[in-house]
PQR file of N, CA, C, O and H, with PARSE charges and radii, in Angstrom:
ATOM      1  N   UNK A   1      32.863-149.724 107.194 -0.4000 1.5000
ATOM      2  CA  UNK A   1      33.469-149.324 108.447 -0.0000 2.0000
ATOM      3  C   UNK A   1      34.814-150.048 108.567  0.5500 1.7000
ATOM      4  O   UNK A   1      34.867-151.277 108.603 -0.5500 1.4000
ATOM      5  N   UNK A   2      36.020-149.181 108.633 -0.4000 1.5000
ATOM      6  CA  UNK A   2      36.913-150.103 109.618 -0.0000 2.0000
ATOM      7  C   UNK A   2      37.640-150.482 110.488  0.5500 1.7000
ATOM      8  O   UNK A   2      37.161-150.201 111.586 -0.5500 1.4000
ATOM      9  H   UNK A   2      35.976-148.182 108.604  0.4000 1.0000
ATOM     10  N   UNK A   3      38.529-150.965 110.546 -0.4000 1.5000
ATOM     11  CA  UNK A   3      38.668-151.677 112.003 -0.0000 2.0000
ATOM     12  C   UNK A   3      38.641-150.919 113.359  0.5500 1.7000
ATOM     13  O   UNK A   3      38.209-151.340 114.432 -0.5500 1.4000
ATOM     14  H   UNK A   3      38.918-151.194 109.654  0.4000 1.0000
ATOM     15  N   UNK A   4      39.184-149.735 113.087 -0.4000 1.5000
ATOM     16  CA  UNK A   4      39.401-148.705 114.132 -0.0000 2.0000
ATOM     17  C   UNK A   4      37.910-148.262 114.558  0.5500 1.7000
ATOM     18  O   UNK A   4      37.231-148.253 115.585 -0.5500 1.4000
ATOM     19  H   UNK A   4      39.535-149.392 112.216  0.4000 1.0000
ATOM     20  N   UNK A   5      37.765-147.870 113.091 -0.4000 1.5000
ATOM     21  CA  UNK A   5      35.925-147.527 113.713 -0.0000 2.0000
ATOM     22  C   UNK A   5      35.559-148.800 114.141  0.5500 1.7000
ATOM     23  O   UNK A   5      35.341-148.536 115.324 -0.5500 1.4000
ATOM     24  H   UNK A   5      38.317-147.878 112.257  0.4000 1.0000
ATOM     25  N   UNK A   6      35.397-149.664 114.062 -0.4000 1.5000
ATOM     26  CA  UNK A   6      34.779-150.656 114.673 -0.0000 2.0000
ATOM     27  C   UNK A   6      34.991-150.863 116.014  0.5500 1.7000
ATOM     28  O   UNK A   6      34.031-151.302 116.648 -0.5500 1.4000
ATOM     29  H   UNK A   6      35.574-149.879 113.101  0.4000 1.0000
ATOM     30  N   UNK A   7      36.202-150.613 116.701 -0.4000 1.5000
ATOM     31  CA  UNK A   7      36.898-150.635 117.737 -0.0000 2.0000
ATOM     32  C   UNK A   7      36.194-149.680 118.887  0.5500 1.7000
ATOM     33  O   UNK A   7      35.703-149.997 119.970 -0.5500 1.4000
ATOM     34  H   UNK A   7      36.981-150.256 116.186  0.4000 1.0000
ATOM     35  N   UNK A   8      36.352-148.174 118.139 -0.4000 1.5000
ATOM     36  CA  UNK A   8      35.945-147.163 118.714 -0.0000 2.0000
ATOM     37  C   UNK A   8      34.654-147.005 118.667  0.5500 1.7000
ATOM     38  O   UNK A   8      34.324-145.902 119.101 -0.5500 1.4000
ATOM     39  H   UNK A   8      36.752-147.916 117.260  0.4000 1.0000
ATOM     40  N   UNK A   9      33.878-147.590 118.353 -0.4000 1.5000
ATOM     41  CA  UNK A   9      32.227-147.917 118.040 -0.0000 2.0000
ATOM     42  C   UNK A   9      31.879-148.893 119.619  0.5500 1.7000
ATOM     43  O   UNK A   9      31.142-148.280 120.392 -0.5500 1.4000
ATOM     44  H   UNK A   9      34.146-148.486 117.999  0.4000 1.0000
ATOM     45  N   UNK A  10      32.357-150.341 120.124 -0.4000 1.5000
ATOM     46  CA  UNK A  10      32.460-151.393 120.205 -0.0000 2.0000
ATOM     47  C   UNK A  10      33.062-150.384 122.082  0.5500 1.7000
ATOM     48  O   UNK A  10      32.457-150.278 123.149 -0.5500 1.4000
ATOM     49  H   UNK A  10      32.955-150.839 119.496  0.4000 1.0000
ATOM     50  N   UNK A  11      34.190-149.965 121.719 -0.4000 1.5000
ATOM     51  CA  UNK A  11      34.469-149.387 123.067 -0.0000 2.0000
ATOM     52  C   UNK A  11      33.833-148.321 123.542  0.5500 1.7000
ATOM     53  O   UNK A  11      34.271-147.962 124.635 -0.5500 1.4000
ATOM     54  H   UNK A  11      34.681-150.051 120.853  0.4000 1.0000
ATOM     55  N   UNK A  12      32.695-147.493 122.988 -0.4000 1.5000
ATOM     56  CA  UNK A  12      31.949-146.626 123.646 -0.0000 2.0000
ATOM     57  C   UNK A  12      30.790-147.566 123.884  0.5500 1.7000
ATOM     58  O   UNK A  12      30.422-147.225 125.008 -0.5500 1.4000
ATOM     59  H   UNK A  12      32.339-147.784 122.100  0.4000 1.0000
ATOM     60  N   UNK A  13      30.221-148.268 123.604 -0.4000 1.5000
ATOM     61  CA  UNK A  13      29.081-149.338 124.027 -0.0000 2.0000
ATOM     62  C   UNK A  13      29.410-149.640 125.105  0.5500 1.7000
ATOM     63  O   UNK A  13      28.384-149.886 125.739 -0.5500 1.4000
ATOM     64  H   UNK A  13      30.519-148.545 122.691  0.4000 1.0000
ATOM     65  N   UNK A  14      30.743-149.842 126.034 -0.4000 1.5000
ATOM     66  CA  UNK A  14      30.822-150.334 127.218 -0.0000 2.0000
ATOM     67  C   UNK A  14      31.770-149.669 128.307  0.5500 1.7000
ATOM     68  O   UNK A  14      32.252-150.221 129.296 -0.5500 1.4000
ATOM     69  H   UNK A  14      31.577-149.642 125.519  0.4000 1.0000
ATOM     70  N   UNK A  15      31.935-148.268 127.865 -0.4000 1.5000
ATOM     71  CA  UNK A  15      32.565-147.136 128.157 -0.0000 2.0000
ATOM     72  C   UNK A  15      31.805-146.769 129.514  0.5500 1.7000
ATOM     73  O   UNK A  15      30.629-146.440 129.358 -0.5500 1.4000
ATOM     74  H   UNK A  15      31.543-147.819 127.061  0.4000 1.0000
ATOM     75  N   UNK A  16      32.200-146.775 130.563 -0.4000 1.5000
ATOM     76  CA  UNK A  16      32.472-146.336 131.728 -0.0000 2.0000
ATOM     77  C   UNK A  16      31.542-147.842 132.358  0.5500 1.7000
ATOM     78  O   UNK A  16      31.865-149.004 132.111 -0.5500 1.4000
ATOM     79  H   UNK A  16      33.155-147.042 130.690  0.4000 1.0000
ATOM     80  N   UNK A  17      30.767-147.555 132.908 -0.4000 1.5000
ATOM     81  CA  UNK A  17      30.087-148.815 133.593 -0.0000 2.0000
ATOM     82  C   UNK A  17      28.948-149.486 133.228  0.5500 1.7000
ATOM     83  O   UNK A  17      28.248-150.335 133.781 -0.5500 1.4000
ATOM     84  H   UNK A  17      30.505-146.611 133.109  0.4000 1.0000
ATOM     85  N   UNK A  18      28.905-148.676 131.730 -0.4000 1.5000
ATOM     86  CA  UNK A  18      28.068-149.170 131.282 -0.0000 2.0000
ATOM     87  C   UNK A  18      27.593-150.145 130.277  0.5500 1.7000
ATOM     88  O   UNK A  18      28.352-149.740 129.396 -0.5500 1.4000
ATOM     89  H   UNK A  18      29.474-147.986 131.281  0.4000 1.0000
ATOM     90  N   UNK A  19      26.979-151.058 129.727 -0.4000 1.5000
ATOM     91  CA  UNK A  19      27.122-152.037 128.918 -0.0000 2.0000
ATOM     92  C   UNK A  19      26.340-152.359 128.256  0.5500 1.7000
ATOM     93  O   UNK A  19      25.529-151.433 128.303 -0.5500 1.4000
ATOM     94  H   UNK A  19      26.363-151.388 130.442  0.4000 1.0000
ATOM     95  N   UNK A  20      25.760-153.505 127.236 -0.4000 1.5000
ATOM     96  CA  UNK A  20      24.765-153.731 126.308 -0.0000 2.0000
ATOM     97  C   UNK A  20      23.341-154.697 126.716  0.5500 1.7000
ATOM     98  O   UNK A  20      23.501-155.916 126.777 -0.5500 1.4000
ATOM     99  H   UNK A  20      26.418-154.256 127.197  0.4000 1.0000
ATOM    100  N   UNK A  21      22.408-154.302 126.901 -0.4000 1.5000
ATOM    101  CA  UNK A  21      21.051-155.149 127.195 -0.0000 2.0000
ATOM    102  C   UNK A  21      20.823-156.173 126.069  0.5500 1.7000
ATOM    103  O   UNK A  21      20.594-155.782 124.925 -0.5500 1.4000
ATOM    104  H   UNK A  21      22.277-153.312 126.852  0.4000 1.0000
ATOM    105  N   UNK A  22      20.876-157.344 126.348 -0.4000 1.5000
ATOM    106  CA  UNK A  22      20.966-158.275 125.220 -0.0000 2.0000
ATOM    107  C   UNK A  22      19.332-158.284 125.213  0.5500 1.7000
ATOM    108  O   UNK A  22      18.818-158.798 126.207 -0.5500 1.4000
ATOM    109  H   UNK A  22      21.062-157.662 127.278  0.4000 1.0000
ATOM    110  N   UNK A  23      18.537-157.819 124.299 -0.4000 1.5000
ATOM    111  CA  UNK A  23      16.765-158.612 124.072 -0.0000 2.0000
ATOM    112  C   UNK A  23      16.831-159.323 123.133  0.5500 1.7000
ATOM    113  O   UNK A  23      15.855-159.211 122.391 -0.5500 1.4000
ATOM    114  H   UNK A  23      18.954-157.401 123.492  0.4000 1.0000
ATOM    115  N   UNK A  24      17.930-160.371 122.670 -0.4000 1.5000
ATOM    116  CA  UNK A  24      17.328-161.225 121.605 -0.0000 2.0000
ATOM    117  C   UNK A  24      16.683-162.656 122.215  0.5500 1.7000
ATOM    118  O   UNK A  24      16.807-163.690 121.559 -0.5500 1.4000
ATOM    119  H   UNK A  24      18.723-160.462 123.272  0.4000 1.0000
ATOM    120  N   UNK A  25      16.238-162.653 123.042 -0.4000 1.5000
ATOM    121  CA  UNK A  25      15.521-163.717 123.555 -0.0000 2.0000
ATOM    122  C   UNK A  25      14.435-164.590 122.479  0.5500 1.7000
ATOM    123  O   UNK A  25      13.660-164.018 121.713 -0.5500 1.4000
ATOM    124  H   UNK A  25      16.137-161.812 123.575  0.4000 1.0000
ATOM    125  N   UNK A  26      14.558-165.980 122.598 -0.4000 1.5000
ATOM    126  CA  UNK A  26      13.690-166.484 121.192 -0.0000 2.0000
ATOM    127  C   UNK A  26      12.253-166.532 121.758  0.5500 1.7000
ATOM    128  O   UNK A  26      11.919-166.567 122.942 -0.5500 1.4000
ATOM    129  H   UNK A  26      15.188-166.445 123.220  0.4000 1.0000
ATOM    130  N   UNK A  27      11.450-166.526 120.615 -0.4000 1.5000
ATOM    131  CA  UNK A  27       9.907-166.115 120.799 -0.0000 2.0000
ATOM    132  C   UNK A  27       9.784-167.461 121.752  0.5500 1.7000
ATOM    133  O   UNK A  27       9.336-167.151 122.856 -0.5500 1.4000
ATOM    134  H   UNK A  27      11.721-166.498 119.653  0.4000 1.0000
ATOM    135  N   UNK A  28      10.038-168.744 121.632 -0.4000 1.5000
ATOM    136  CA  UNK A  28       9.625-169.836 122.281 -0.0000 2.0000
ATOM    137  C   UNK A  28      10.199-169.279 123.681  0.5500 1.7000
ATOM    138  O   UNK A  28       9.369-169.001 124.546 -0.5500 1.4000
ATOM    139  H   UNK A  28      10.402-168.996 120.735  0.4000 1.0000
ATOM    140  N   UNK A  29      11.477-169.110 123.936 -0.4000 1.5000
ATOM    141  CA  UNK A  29      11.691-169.086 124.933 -0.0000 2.0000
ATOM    142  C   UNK A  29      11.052-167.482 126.077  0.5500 1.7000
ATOM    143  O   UNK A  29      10.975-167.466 127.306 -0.5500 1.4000
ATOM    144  H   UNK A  29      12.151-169.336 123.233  0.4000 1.0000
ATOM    145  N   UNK A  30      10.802-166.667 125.380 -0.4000 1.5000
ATOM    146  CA  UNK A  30       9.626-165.862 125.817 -0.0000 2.0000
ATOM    147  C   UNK A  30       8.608-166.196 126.023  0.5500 1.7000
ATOM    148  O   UNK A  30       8.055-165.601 126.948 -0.5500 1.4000
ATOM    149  H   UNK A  30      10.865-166.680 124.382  0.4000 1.0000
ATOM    150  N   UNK A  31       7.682-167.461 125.202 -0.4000 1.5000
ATOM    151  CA  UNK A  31       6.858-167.242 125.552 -0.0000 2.0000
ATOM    152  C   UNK A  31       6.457-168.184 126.790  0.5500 1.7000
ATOM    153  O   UNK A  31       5.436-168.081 127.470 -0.5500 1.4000
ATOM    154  H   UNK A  31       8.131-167.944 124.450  0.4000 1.0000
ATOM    155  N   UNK A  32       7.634-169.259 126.951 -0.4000 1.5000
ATOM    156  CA  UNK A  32       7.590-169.820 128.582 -0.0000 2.0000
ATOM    157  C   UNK A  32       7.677-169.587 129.293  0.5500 1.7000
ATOM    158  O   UNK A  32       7.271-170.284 130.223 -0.5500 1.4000
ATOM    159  H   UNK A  32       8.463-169.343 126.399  0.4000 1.0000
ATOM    160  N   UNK A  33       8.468-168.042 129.552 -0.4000 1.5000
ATOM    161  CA  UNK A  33       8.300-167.127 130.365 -0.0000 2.0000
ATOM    162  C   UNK A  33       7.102-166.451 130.724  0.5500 1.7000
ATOM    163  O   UNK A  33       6.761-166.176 131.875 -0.5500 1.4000
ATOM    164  H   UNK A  33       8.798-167.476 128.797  0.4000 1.0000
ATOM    165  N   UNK A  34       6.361-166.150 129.471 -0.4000 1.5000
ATOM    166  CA  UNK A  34       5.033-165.664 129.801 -0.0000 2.0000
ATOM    167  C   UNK A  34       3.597-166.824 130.792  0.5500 1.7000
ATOM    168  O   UNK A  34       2.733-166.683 131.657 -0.5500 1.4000
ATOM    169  H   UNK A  34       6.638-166.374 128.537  0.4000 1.0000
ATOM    170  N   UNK A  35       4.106-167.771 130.005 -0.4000 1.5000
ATOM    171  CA  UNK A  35       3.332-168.769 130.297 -0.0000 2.0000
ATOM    172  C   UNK A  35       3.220-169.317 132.053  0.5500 1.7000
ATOM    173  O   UNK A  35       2.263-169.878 132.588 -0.5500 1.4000
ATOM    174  H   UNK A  35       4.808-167.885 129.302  0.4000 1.0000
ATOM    175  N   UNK A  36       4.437-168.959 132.616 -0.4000 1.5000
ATOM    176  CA  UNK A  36       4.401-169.535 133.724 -0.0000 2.0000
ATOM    177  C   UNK A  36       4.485-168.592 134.771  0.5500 1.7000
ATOM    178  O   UNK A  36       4.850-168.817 135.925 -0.5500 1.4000
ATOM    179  H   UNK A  36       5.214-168.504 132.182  0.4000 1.0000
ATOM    180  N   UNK A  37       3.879-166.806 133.959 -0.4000 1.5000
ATOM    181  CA  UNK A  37       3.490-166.358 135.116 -0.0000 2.0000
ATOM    182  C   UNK A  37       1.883-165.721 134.534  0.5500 1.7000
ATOM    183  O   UNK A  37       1.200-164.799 134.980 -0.5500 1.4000
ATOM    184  H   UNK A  37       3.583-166.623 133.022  0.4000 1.0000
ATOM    185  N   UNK A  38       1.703-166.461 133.604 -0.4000 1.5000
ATOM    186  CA  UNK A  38       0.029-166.386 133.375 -0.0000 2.0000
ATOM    187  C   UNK A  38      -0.377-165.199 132.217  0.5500 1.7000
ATOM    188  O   UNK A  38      -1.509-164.799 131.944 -0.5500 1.4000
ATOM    189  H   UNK A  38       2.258-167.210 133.241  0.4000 1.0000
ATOM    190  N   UNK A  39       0.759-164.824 131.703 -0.4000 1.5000
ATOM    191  CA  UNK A  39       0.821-163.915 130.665 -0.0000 2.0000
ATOM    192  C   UNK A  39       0.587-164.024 129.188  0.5500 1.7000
ATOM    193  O   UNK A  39       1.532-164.655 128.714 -0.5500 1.4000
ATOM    194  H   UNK A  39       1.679-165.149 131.926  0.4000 1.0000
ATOM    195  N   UNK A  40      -0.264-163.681 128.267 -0.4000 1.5000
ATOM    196  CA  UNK A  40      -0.808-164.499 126.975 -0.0000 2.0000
ATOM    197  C   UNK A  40       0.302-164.045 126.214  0.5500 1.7000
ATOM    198  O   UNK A  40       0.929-163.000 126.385 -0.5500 1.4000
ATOM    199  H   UNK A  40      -1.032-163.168 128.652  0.4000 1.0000
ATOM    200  N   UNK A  41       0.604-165.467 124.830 -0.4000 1.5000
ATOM    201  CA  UNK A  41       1.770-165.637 124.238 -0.0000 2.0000
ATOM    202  C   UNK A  41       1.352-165.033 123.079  0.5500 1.7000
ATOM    203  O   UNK A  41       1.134-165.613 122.015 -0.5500 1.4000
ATOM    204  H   UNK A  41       0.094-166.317 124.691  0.4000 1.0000
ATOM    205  N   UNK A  42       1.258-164.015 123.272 -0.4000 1.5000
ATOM    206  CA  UNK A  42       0.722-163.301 121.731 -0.0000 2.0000
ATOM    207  C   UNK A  42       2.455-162.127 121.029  0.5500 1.7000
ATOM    208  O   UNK A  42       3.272-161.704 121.847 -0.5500 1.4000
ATOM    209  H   UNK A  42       1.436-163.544 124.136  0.4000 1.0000
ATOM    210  N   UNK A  43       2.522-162.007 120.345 -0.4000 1.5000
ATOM    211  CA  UNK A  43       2.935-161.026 119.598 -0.0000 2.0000
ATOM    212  C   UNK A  43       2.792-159.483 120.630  0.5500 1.7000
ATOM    213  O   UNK A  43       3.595-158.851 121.316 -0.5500 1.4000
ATOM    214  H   UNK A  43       1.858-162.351 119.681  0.4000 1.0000
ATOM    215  N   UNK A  44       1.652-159.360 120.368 -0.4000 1.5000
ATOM    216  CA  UNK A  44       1.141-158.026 120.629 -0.0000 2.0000
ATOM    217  C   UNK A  44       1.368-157.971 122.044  0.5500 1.7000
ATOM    218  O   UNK A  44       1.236-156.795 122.382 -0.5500 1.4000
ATOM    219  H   UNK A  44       1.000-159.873 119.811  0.4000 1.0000
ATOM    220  N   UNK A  45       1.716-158.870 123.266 -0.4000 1.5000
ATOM    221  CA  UNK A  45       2.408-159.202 124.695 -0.0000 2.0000
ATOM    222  C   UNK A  45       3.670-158.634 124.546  0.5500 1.7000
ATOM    223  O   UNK A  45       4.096-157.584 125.026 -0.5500 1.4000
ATOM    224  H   UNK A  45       1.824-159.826 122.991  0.4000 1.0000
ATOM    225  N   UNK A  46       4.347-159.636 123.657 -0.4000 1.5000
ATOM    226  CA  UNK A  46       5.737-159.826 123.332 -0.0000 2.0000
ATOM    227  C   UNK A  46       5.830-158.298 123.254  0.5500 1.7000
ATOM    228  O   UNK A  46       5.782-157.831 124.392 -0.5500 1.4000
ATOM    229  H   UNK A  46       4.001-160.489 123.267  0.4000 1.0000
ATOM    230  N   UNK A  47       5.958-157.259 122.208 -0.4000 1.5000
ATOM    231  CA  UNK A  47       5.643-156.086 121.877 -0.0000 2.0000
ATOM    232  C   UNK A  47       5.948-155.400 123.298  0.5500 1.7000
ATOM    233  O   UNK A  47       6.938-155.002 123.912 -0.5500 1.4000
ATOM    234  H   UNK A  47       5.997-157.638 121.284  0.4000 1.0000
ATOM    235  N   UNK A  48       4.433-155.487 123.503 -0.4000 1.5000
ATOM    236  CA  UNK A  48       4.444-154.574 124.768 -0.0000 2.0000
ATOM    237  C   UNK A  48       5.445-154.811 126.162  0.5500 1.7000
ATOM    238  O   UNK A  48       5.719-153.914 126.959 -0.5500 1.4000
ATOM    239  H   UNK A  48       3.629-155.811 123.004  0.4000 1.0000
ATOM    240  N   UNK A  49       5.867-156.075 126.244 -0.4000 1.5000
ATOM    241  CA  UNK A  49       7.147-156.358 126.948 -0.0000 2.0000
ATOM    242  C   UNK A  49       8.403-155.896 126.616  0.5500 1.7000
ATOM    243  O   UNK A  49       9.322-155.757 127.423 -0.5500 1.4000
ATOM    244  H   UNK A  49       5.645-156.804 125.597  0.4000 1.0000
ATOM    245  N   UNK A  50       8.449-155.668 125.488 -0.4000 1.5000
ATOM    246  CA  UNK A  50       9.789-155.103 124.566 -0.0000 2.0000
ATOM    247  C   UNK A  50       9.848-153.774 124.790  0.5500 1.7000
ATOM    248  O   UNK A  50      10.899-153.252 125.160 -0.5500 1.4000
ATOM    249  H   UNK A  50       7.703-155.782 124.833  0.4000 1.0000
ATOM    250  N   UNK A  51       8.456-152.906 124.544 -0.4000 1.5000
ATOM    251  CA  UNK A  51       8.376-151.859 124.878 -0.0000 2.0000
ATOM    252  C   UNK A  51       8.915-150.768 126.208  0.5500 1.7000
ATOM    253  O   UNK A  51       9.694-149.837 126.413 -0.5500 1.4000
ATOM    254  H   UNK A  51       7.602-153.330 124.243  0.4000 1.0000
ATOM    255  N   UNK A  52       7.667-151.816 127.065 -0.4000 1.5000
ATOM    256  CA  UNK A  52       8.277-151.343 128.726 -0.0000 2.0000
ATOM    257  C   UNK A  52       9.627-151.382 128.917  0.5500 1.7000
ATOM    258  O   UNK A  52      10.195-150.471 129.519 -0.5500 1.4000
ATOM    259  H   UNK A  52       7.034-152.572 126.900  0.4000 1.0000
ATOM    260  N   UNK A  53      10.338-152.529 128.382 -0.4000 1.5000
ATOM    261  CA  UNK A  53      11.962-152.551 128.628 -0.0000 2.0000
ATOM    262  C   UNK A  53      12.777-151.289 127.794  0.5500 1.7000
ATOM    263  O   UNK A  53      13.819-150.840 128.271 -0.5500 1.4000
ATOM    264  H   UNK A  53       9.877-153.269 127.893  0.4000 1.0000
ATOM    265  N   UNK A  54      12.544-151.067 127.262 -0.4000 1.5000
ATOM    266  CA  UNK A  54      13.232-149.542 126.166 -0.0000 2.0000
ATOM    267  C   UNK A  54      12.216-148.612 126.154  0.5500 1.7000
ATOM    268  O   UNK A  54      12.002-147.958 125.133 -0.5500 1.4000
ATOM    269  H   UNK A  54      11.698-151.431 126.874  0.4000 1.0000
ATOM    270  N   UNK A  55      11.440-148.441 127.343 -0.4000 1.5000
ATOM    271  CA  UNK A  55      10.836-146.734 127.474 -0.0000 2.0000
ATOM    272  C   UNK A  55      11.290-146.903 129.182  0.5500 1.7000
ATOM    273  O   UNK A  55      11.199-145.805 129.731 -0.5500 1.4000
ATOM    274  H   UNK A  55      11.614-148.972 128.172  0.4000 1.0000
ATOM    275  N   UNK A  56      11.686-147.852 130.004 -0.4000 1.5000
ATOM    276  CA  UNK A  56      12.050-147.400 130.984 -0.0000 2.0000
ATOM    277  C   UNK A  56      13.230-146.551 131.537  0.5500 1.7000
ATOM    278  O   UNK A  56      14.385-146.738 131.154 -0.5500 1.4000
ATOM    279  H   UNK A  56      11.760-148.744 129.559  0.4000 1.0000
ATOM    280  N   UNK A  57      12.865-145.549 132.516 -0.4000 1.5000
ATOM    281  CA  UNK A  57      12.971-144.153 132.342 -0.0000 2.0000
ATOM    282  C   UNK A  57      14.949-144.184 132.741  0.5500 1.7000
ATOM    283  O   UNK A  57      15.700-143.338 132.255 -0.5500 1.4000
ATOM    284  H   UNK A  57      11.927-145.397 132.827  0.4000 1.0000
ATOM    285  N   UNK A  58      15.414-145.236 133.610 -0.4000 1.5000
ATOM    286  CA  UNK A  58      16.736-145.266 133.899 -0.0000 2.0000
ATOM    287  C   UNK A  58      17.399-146.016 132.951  0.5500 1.7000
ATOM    288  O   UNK A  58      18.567-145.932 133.329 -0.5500 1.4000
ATOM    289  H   UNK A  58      14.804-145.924 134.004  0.4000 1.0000
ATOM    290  N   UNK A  59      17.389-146.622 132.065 -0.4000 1.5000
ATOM    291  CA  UNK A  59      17.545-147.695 131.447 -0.0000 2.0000
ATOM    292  C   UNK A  59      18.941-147.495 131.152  0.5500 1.7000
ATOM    293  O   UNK A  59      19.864-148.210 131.542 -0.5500 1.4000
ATOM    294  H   UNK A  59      16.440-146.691 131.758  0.4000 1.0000
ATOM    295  N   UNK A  60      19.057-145.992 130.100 -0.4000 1.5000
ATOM    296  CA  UNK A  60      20.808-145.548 129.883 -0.0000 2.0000
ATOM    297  C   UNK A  60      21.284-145.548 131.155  0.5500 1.7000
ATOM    298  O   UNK A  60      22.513-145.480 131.137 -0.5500 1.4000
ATOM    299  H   UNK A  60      18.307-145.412 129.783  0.4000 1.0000
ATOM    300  N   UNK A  61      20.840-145.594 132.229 -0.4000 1.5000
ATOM    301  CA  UNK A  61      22.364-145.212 133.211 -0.0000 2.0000
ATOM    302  C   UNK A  61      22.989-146.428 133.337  0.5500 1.7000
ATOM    303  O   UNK A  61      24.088-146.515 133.886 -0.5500 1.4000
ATOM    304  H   UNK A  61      19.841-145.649 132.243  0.4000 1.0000
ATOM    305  N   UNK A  62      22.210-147.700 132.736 -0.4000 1.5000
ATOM    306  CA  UNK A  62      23.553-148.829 132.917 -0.0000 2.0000
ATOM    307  C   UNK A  62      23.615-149.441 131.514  0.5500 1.7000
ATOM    308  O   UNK A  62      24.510-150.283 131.433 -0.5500 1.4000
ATOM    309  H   UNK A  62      21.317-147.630 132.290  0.4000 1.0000
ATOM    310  N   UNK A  63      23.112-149.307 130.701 -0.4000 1.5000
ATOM    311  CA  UNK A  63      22.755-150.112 129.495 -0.0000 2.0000
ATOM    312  C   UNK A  63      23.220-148.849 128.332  0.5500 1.7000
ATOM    313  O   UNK A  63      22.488-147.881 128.129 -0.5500 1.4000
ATOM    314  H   UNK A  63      22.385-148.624 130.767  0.4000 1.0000
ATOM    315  N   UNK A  64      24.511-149.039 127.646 -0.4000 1.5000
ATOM    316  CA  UNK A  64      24.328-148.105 126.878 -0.0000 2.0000
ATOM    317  C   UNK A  64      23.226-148.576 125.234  0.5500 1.7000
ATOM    318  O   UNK A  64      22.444-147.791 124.696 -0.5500 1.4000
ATOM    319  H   UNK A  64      25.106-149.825 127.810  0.4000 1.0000
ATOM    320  N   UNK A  65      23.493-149.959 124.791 -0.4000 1.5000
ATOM    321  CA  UNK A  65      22.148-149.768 124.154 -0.0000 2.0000
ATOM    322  C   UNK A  65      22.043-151.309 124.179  0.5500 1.7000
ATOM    323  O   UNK A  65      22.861-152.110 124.632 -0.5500 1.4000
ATOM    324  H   UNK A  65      24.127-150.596 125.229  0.4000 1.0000
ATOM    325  N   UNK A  66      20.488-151.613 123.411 -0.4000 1.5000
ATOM    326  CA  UNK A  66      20.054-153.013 123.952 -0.0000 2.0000
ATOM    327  C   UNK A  66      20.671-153.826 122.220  0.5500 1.7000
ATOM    328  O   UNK A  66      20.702-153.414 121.060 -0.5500 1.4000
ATOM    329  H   UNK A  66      19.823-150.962 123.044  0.4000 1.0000
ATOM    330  N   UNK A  67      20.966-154.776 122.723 -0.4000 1.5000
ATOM    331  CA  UNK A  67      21.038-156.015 121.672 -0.0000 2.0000
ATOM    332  C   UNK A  67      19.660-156.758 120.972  0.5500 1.7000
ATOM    333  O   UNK A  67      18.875-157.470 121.598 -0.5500 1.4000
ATOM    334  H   UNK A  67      20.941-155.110 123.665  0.4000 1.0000
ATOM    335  N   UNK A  68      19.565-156.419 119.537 -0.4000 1.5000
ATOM    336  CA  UNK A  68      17.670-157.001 119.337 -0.0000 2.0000
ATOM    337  C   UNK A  68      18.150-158.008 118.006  0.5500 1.7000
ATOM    338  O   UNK A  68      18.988-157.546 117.232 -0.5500 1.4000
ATOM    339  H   UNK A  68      20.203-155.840 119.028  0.4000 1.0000
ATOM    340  N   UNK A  69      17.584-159.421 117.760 -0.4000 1.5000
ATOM    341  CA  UNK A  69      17.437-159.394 116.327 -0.0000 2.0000
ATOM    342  C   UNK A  69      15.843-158.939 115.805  0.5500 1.7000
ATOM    343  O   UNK A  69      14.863-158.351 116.264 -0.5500 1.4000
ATOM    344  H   UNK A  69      16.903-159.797 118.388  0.4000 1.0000
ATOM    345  N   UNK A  70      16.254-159.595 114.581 -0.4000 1.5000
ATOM    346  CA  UNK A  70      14.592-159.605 114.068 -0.0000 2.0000
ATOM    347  C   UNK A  70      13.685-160.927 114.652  0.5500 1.7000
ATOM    348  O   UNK A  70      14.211-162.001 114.945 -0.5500 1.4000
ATOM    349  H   UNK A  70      17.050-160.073 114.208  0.4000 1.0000
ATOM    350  N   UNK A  71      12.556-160.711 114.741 -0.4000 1.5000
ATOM    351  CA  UNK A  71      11.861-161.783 114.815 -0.0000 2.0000
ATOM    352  C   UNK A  71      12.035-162.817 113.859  0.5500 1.7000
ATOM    353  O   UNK A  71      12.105-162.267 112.760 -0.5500 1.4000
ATOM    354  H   UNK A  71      12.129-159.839 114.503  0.4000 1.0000
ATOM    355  N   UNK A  72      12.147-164.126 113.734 -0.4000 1.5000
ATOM    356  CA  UNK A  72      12.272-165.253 112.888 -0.0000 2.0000
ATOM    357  C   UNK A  72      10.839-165.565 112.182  0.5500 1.7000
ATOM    358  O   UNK A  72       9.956-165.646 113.036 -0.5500 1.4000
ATOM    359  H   UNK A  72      12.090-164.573 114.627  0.4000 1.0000
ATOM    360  N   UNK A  73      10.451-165.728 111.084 -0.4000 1.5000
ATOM    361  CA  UNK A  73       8.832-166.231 110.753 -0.0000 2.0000
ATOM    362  C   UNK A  73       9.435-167.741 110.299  0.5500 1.7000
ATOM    363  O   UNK A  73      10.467-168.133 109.756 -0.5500 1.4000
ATOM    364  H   UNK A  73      11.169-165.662 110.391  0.4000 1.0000
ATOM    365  N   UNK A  74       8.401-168.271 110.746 -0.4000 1.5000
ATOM    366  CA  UNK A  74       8.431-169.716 110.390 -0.0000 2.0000
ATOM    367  C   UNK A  74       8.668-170.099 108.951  0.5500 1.7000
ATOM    368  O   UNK A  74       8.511-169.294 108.033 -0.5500 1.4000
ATOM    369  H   UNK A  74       7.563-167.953 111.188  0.4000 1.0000
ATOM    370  N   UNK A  75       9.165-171.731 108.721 -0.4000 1.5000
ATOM    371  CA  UNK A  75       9.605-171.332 107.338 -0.0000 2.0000
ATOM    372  C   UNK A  75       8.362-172.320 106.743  0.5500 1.7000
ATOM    373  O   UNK A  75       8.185-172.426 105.529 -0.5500 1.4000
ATOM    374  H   UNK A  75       9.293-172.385 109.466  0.4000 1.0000
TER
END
């Protein structure tokens, strides 16, 4: 890709009012989130939290797309 495409890639992501959903949140720091509203720190949580956030039904009208990495495995 270059630069232009990159540009023109980079400026439709935040083209009119809309902008990027960052989910790279780290598993630790998810799962203190879960933890302190009583939610089990499993994977298969995590998942289904990830899920609900990218099947909810308005999501494009402000988010043109979400930010994810990969999960990290321990080394």
């Amino acid at each position: 890709m270059n630069t232009q495409e990159l540009l023109a890639t980079a400026r439709s992501l935040v083209a009119g009012d809309k902008g990027l959903l960052a989910m790279d949140e780290s598993q630790p720091t998810c799962n203190k989130r879960f933890a302190a509203l009583g939610i089990p720190q499993t994977e298969a949580a995590r998942r289904a939290y990830r899920e609900l956030i990218v099947t909810t039904h308005s999501l494009t009208k402000g988010s043109a797309s979400p930010a994810t990495t990969e999960a990290r495995k321990p080394a």
